[in-house]
C-alpha positions as CSV (number, residue, x, y, z in Angstrom):
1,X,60.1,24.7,97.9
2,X,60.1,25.9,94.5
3,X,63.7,25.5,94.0
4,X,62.4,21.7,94.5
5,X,59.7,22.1,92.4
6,X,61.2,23.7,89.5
7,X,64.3,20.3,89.4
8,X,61.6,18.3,89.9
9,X,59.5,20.4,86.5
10,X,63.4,20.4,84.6
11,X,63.3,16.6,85.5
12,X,60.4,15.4,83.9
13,X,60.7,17.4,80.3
14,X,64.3,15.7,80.2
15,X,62.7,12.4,80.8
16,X,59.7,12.8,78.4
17,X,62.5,14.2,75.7
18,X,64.3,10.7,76.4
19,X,61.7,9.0,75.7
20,X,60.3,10.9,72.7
21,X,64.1,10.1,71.2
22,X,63.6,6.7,72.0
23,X,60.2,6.5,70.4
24,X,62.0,7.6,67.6
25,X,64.9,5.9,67.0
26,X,62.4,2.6,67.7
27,X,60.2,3.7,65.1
28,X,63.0,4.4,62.8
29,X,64.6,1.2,63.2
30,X,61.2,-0.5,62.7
31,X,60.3,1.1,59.5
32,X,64.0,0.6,58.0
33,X,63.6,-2.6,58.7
34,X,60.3,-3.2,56.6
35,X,59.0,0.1,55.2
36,X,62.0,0.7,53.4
37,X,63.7,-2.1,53.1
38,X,66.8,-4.3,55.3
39,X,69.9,-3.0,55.9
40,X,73.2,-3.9,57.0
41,X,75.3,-6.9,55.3
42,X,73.4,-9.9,53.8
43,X,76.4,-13.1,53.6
44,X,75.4,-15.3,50.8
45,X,77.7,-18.8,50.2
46,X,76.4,-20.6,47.2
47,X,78.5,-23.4,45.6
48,X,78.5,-23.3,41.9
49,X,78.5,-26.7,40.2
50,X,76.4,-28.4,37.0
51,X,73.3,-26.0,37.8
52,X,75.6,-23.0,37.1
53,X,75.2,-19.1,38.6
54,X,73.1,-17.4,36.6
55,X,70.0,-17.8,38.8
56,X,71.7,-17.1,41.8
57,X,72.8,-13.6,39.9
58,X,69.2,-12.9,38.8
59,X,67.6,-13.9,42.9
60,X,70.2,-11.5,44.2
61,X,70.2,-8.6,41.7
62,X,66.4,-8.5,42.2
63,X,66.9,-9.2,46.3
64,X,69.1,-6.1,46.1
65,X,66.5,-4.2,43.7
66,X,64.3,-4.9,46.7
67,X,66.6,-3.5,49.5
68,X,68.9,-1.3,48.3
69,X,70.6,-0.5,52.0
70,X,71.4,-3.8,52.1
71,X,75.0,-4.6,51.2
72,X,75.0,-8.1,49.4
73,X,78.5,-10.1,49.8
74,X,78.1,-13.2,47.4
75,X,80.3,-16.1,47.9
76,X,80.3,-18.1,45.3
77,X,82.5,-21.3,43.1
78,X,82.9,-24.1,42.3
79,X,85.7,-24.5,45.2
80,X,83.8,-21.9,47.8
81,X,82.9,-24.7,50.5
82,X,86.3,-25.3,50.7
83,X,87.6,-22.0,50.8
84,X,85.1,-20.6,53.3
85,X,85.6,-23.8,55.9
86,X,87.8,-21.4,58.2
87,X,85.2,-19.3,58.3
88,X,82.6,-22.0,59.7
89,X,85.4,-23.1,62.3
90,X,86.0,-19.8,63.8
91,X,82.1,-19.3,64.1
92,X,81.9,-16.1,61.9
93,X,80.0,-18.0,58.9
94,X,78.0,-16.3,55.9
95,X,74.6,-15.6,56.8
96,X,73.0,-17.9,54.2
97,X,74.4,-20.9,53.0
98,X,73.1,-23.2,49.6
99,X,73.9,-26.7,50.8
100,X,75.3,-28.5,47.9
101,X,78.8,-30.0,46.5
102,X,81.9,-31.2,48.1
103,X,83.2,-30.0,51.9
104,X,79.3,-29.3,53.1
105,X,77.4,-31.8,54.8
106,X,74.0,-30.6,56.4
107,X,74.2,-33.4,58.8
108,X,77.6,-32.4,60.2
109,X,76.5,-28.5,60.0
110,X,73.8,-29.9,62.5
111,X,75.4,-31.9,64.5
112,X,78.5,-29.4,65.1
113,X,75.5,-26.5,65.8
114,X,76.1,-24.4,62.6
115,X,72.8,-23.7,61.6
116,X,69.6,-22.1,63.0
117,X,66.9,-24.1,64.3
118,X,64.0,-22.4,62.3
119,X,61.8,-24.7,63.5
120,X,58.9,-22.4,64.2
121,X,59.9,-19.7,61.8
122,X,58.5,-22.2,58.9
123,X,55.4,-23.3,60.1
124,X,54.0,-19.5,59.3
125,X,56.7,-18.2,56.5
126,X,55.2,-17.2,53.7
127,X,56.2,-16.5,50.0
128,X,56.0,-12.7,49.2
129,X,52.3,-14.1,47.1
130,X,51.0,-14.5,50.8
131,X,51.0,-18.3,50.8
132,X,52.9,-20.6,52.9
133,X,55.8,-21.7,51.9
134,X,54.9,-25.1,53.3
135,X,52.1,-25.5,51.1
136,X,54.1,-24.2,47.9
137,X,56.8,-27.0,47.7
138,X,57.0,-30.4,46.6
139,X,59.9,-32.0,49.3
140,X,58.8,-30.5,52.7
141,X,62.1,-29.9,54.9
142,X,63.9,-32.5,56.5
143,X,63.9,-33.1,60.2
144,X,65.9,-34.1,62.8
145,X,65.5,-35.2,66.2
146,X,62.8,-33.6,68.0
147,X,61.1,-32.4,64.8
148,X,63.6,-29.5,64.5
149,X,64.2,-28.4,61.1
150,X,67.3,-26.3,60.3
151,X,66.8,-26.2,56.1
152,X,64.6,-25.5,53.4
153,X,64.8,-27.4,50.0
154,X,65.2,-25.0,46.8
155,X,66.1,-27.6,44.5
156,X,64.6,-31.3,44.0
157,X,66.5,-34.4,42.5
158,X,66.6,-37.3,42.0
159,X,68.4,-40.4,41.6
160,X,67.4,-42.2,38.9
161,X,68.8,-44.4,35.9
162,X,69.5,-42.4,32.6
163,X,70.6,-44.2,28.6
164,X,70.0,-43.2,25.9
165,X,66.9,-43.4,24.1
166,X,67.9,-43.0,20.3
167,X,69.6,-46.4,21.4
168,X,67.3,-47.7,22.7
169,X,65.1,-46.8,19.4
170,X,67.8,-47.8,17.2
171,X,68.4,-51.6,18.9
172,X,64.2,-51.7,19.5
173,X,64.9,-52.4,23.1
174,X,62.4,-51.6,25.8
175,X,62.3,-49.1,28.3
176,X,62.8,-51.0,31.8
177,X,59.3,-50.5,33.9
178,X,60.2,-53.2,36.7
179,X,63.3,-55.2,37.7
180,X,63.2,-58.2,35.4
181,X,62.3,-56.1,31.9
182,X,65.4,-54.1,34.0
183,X,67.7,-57.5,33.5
184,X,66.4,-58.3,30.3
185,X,67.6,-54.9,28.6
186,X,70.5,-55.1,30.0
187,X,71.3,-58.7,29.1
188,X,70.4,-57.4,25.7
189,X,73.1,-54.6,25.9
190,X,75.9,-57.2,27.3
191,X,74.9,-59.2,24.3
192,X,75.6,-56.2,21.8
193,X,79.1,-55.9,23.7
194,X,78.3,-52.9,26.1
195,X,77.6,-53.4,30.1
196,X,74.1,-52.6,31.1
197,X,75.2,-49.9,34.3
198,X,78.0,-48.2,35.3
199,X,78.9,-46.0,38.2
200,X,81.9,-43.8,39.3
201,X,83.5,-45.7,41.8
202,X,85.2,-42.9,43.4
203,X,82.0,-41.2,44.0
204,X,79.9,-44.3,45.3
205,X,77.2,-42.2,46.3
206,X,75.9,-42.3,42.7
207,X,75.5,-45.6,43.0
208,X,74.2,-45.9,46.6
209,X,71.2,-43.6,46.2
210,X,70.3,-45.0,42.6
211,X,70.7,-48.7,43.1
212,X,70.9,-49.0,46.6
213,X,68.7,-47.4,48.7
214,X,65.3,-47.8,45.6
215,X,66.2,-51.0,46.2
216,X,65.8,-50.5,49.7
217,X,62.2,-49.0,49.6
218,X,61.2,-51.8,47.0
219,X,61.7,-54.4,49.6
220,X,61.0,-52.6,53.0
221,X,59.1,-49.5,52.8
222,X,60.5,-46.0,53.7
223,X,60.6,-47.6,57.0
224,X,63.8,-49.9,55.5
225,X,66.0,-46.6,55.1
226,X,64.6,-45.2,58.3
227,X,66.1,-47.9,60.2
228,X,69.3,-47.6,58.3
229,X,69.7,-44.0,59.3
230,X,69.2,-44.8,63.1
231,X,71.1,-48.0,62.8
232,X,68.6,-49.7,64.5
233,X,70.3,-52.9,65.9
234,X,70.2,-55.7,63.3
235,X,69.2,-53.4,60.3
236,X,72.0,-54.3,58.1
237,X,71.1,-58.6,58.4
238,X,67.0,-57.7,57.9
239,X,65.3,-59.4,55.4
240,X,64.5,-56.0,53.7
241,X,68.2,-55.1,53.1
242,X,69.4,-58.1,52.4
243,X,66.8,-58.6,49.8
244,X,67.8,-55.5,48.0
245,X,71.1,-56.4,47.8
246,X,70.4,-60.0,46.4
247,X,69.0,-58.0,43.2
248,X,72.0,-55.8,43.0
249,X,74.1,-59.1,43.6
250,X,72.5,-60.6,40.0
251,X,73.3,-57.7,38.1
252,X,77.0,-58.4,39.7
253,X,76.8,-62.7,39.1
254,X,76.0,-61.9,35.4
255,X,78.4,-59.2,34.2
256,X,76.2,-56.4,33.9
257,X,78.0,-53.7,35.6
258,X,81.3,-52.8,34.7
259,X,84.1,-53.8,37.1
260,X,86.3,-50.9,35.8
261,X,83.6,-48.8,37.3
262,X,85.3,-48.7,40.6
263,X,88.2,-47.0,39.4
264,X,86.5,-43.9,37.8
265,X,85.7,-40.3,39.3
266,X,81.7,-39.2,38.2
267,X,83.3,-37.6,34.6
268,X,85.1,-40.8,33.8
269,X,82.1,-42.9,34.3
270,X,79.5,-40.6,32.8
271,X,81.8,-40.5,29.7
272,X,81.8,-44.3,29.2
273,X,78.1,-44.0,29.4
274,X,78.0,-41.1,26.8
275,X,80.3,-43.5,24.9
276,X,77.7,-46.1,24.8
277,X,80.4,-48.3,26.8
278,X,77.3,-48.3,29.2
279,X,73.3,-48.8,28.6
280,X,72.7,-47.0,32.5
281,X,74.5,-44.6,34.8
282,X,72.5,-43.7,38.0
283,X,72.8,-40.0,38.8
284,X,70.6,-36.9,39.7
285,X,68.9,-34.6,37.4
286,X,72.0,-32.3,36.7
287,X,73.8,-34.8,34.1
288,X,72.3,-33.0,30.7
289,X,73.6,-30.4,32.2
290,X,77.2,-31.1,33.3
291,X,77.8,-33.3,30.3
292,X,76.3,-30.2,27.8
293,X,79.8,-30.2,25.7
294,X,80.4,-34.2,25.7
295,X,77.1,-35.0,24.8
296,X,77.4,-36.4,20.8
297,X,74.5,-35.2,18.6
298,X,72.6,-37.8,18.4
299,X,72.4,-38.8,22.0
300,X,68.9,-38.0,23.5
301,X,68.7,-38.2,27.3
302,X,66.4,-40.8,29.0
303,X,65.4,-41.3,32.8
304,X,63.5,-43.8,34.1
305,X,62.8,-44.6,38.3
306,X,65.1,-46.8,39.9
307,X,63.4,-50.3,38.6
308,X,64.4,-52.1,40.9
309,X,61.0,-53.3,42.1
310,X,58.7,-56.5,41.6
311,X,55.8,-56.3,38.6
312,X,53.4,-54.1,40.0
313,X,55.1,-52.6,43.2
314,X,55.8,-48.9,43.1
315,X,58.5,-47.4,42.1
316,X,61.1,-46.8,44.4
317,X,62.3,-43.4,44.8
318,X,64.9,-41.4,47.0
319,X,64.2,-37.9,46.1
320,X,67.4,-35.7,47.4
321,X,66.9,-31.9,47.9
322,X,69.2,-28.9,47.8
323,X,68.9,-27.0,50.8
324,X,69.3,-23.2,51.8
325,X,70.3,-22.7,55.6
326,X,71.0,-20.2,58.0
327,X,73.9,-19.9,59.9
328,X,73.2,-20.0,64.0
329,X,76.2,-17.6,64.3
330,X,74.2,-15.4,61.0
331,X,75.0,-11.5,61.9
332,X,71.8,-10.5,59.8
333,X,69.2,-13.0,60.3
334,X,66.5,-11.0,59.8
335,X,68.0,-10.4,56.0
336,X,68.9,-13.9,55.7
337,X,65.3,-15.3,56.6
338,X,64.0,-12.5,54.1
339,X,65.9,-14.2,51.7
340,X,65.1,-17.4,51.9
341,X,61.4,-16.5,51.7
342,X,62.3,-14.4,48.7
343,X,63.6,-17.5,46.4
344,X,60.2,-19.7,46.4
345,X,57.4,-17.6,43.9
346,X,56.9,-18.9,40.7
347,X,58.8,-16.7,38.6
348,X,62.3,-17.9,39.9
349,X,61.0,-21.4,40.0
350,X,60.1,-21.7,36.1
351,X,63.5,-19.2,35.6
352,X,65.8,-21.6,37.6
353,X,63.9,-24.6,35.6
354,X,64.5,-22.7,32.2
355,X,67.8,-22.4,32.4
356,X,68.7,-25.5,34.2
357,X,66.8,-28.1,33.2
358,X,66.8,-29.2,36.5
359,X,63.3,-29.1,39.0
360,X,62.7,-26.6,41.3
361,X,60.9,-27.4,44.4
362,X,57.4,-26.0,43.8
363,X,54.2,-27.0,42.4
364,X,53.7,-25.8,39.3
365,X,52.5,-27.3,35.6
366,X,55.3,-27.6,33.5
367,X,53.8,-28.9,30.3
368,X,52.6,-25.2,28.9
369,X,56.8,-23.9,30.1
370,X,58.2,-22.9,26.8
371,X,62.5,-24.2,26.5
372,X,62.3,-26.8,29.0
373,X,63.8,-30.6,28.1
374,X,61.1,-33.3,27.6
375,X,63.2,-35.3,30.4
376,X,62.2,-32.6,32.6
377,X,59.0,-32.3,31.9
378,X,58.9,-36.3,32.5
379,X,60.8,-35.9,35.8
380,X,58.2,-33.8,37.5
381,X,55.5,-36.4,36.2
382,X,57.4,-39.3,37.4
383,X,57.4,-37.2,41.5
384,X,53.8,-36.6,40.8
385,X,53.4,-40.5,40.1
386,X,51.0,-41.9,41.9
387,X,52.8,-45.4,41.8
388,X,55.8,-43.6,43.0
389,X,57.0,-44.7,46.7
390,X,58.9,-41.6,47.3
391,X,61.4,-40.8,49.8
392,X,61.9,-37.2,50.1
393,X,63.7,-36.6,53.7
394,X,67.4,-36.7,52.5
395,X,69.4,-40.1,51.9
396,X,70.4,-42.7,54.3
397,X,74.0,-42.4,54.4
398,X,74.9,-42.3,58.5
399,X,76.8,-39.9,59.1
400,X,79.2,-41.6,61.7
401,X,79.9,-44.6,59.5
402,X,79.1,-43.3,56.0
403,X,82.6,-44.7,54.8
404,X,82.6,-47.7,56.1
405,X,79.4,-48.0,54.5
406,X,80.3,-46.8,51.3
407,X,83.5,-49.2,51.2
408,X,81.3,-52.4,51.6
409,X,79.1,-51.2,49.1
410,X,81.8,-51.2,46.8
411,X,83.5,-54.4,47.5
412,X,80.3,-55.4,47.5
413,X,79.9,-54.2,44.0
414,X,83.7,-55.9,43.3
415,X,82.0,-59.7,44.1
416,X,84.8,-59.2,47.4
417,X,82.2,-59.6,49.5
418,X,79.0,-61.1,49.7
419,X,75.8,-59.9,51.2
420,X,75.7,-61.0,54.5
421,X,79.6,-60.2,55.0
422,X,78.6,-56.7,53.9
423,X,75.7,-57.0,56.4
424,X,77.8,-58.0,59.0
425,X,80.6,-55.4,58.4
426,X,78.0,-53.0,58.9
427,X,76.3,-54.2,61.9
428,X,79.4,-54.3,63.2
429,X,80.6,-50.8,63.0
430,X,76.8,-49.7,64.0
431,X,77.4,-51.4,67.5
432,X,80.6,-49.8,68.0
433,X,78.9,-46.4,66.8
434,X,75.8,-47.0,69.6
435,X,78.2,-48.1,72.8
436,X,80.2,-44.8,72.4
């Protein structure tokens, strides 16, 4: 019996030792986790284009500064979404991933089951300031079916129409503020031997999201591009759409965009607008930017809205937001989701605007910012418009058919085709797209 009793004594001491190592280890992990910072490998795949790298240097050096155990592995260039695309196929992605230039396409990242739903992680993230990040941005996150949300935007644009406005001073032409005054400069521009717009044909998004889709809005509503992205049945022949496209289809019966235009890449057309062969070229906020080194001395950037709408509608306005995402297959979430809370205070926001010239997404007053670009300072005030009708959910561009669409759109643009024939293209390849 007390052989028994003293295995049974031995017994419980190992068992309470187990558990006190347990305790431990638990505890350990727990505080190296927060306490003293992450750990592990943190994956970042960021593609560098017209907004450059330096802020993406200064995040991650101070992310690091932060969380010293954690190894940071930066993937970064102007060609990294190609070059990590083997990665993404054979499910070991980066754990972050900026969603911008060529080769990534949120909606195909979703729709393959890249990313992580962080559909209730967002509702109660918070900036390291304490605040929600929901309540700190400008362009809340865009959806998807179900309400799921599998992004956060970092970076706002938007498409609008930029010239020149020491031209526009030196031929005491008028700023455009609705669709007619819209003709009426550029009639005056054809007239001094220049063409009022001009787009890169081998990029036709340009033009899509800064003719197109305003144009959209102005005649239907949000509800017009809504209907476009779920290709409701007869979307493409409804009085909204086709309405847009009769406006575009004036500037095309009068000469006012360049028919060379479809034969140009985004450098060749923003040159012939830099070269005053052009009055408007419809792009996103980045164009100062990009264009730093071919813009002549004397050129002073100018961006108004889309004016494509009647006197005294709103502006129409399709905002279009960079993203940061996390990858479902993400070996260090916790890190990753860190990180994305990291980016939004208001220190990186007026450092990214600084040296970009671009908008972050967060609510802040710009007009007391020392070194930012009046143009930026006039694109925040043109979101915050009150007349703006605003669009902020991504583009509609569906995915399934996007280059069918964007081939109409051009022969469209080309006089090939006429509204109803692109209509009717459309609709067709829609119906095909819904019986599969």
């Amino acid at each position: 019996m007390l052989r028994n009793f003293y295995n049974v004594f031995i017994l419980l001491i190992c068992i309470s030792l187990i558990s006190v190592g347990c305790s431990n280890s638990s505890t350990s992990t727990n505080k190296n986790n927060t306490e003293e910072g992450l750990s592990g490998k943190l994956e970042i795949q960021y593609f560098v284009g017209g907004f450059g790298e330096a802020w993406w240097k200064e995040v991650i050096a101070d992310f690091q500064k932060d969380h010293p155990d954690l190894e940071i592995v930066q993937h970064a260039g102007a060609k990294i979404n190609e070059q990590m695309k083997p990665r993404w196929i054979s499910n070991d992605p980066p754990d972050v991933v900026y969603i911008d230039g060529p080769a990534l396409d949120e909606q195909q990242l979703v729709k393959d089951g890249q990313l992580l739903d962080i559909t209730d992680w967002y509702k109660e993230a918070k900036s390291p300031n304490g605040q929600k990040i929901s309540d700190l941005i400008v362009s809340q996150p865009k959806t998807y079916q179900e309400g799921k949300i599998y992004s956060v935007p970092i970076i706002n644009s938007f498409y609008g129409l930029w010239y020149d406005k020491t031209l526009l001073e030196e031929k005491g032409w008028e700023e455009p503020t609705d669709f007619n005054s819209f003709l009426k400069v550029m009639e005056m521009a054809k007239n001094d031997g220049m063409y009022g717009l001009t787009y890169p044909g081998g990029y036709p998004l340009y033009v899509w999201r800064g003719l197109f889709e305003p144009a959209f809005i102005a005649e239907g509503g949000i509800q017009a591009l809504e209907d476009v992205n779920q290709l409701k049945e007869g979307v493409f022949l409804s009085k909204p759409i086709q309405n847009g496209l009769a406006k575009i289809k004036q500037l095309v019966d009068n000469d006012l965009i360049d028919p060379g235009a479809v034969a140009l890449d985004h450098m060749g057309a923003q040159m012939q607008h830099l070269q005053h062969k052009a009055l408007f070229y419809p792009t996103g906020l980045w164009l100062p930017g990009e264009m730093a080194k071919d813009t002549p001395d004397n050129f002073k950037y100018g961006l108004v809205p889309p004016v494509v709408q009647d006197d005294g509608e709103e502006f129409p306005i399709s905002v279009y937001p960079y993203r940061l995402a996390i990858a479902k297959e993400a070996d260090n979430k916790e890190a990753a989701k860190e990180f994305v809370r990291f980016v939004f205070q208001e220190k990186y926001a007026t450092s990214f605007v600084k040296q970009t010239q671009n908008l972050f997404n967060y609510k802040m007053d710009l007009s007391n910012v020392d070194g930012i670009e009046s143009y930026v300072v006039e694109s925040a005030e043109i979101l915050e418009n009150e007349n703006v009708n605003l669009r902020t959910t991504g583009t509609a561009e569906p995915l399934d058919m996007r280059k069918v669409l964007l081939d109409a759109t051009i022969a469209f643009l080309s006089n090939k085709i006429s509204a109803k024939e692109w209509g009717e293209r459309l609709e067709k390849e829609a119906k095909n797209i819904r019986n599969d």
